[in-house]
N, C-alpha and C positions, 0 to 999 in steps of 0.2 A: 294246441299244446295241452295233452292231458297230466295230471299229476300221478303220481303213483298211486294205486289204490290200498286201502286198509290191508286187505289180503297179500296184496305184493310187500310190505311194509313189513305186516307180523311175520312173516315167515321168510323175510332176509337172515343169513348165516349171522350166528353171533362175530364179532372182531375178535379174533387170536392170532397168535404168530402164524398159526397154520393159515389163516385166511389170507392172512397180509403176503405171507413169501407167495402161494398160488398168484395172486396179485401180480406182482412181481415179476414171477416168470411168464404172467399169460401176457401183458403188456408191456413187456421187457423194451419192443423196440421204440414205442408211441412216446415208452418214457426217458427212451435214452435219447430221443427226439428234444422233446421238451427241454429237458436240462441242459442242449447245449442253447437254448433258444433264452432261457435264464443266465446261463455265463453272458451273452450277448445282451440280456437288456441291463443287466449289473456294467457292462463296458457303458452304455451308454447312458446311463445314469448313474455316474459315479458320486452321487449323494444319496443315495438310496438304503436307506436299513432294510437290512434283511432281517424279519423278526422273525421268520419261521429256518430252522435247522433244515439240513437236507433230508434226514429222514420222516421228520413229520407233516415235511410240505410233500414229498413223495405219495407218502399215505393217503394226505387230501386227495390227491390229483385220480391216486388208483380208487380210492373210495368213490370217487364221483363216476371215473370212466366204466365201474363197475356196476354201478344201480342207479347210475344215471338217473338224476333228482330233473323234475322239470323246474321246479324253482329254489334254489340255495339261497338263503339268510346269511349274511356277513356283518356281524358289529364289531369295527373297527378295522381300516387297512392299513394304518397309518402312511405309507409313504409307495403302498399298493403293492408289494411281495406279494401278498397270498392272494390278494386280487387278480394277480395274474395268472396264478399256478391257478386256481379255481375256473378262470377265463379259459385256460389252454385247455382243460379239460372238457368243461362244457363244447367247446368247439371244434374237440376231437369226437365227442358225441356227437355232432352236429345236431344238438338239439338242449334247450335247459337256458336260464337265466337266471340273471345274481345278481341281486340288491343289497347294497350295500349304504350301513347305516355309519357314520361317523362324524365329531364334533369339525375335523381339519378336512378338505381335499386334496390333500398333498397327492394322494392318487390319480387324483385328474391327470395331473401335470404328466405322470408317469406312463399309464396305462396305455399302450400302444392302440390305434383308434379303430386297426384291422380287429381286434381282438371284443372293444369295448361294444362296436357298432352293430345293433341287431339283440345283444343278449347284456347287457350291462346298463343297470339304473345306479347313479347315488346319490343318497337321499341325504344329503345335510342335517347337522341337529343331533341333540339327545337322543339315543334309540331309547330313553324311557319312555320320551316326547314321541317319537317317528316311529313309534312301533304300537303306541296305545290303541287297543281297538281294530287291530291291523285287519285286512278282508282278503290276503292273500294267503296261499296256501306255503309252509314250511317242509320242504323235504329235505334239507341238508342244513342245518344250522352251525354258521360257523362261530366263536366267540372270540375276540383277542382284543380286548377293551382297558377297563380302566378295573385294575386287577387287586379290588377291595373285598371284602365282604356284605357291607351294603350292596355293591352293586351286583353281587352273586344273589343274594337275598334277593331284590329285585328280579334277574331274570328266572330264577327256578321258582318264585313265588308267583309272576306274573305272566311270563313270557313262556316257562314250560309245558303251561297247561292247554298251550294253544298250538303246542308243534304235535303232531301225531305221534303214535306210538308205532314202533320200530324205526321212526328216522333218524338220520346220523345226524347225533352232535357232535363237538368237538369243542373243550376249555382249552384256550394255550396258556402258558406260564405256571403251568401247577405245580411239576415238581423237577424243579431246579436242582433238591436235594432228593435224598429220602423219602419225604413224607413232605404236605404242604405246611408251611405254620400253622402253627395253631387257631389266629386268628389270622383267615383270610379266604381269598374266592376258592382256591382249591378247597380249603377244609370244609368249606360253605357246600359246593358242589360235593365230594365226596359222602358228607353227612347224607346229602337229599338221595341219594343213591343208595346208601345203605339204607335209608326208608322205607325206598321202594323196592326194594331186593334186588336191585339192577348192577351189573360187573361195571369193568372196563377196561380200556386196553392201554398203553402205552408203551412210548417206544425210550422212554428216557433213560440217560445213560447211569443216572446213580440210582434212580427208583425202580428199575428195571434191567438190571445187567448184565444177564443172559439173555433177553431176548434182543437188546441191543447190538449186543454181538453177536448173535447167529443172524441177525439183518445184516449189519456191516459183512461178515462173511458170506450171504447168500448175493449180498452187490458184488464182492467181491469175484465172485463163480461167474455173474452177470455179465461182469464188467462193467459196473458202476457204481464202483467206487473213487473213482474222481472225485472230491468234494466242490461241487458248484458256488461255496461258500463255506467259511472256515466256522462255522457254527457248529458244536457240537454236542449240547444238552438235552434236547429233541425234549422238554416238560412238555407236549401238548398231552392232555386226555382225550378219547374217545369214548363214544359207550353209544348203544341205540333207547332211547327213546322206549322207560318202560310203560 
């Protein structure tokens, strides 16, 4: 298993809407696959938080199946949503693995074993802890943790200078509203960006509301817009790694 190379990296397409609907329709059916495969494991784990929206777990899924990362970074699954939609992905590439750092394994319990076996580690622990000094390679970093500003400060102070440049990150929980508070991981994250003169994309329904709905309208053309879950604020951020 190779990683992507620097070259392959800087010269992946920026994230816009235009990227994401292509998305969309090139993998229209892998992912109208998937989602009923997610109605199904929400039936069978009917304690399960879904913390990712259907449109920004969508995104994961097409962002992976698209530049196919050979190793994805996850800090925090909680109760393993996005650990799965990231799982389904990689194993629709049939190729790539995902480590996963968080305090609980509530995921264990979840994580179906066809899916885990072969491409899935979880690393128990602080990822301030289980990530210091790390000797493995970042091509997808995902982030859904403990959603402070200290611990924003930490991973853009510590942990970003070790993922490469062009590969896809992704904050969840930033904006809920508008814009993220004042003090907190979003504002933390959005600063460090505007630092480095780097964009980003979202798909959220108040901080971004035309491009929210021309996604819900292009599922709709799709034929997916079924909602797999009644979530519908989609705050995750993306941006690539400047």
């Amino acid at each position: 298993m190779t990683h992507s190379s620097a070259a392959e990296r800087s010269s992946r397409t920026e994230i816009t809407l235009r990227y994401v609907s292509d998305l969309y329709r090139r993998y229209r059916d892998d992912l109208d696959a998937v989602r009923t495969e997610q109605r199904e494991l929400r039936a069978t784990c009917p304690g399960m938080r879904t913390q990712l929206d259907d449109l920004e777990a969508e995104i994961t899924y097409l962002l992976i199946r698209q530049e196919r990362p050979a190793t994805v970074v996850e800090i925090g699954s909680l109760h393993g949503w996005s650990t799965t939609w990231i799982l389904r992905a990689l194993r629709d590439n049939r190729a790539g693995a995902l480590i996963t750092h968080d305090l609980i394994d509530n995921a264990r319990r979840n994580v179906p074993a066809e899916l885990a076996e072969g491409r899935w580690t979880f690393v128990p622990g602080d990822a301030r802890e289980t990530l210091r000094g790390h000797r493995h390679g970042i091509d997808h970093l995902f982030i859904d943790a403990a959603h402070t500003a200290s611990f924003a400060r930490w991973f853009v102070g510590d942990l970003f200078p070790t993922v490469p440049a062009g590969a896809t990150v992704s904050v969840h929980d930033v904006f809920h509203g508008r814009r993220p508070w004042p003090v907190s991981e979003g504002r933390v994250v959005l600063s460090w960006l505007a630092d480095h003169g780097a964009g980003h994309f979202t798909p959220s329904r108040l901080a971004a509301a035309p491009v929210n709905r021309e996604l819900r309208e292009l599922k709709r053309h799709l034929g997916l817009l079924e909602p797999v879950h009644d979530g519908r604020d989609d705050p995750m951020l993306f941006f690539r790694m400047p």
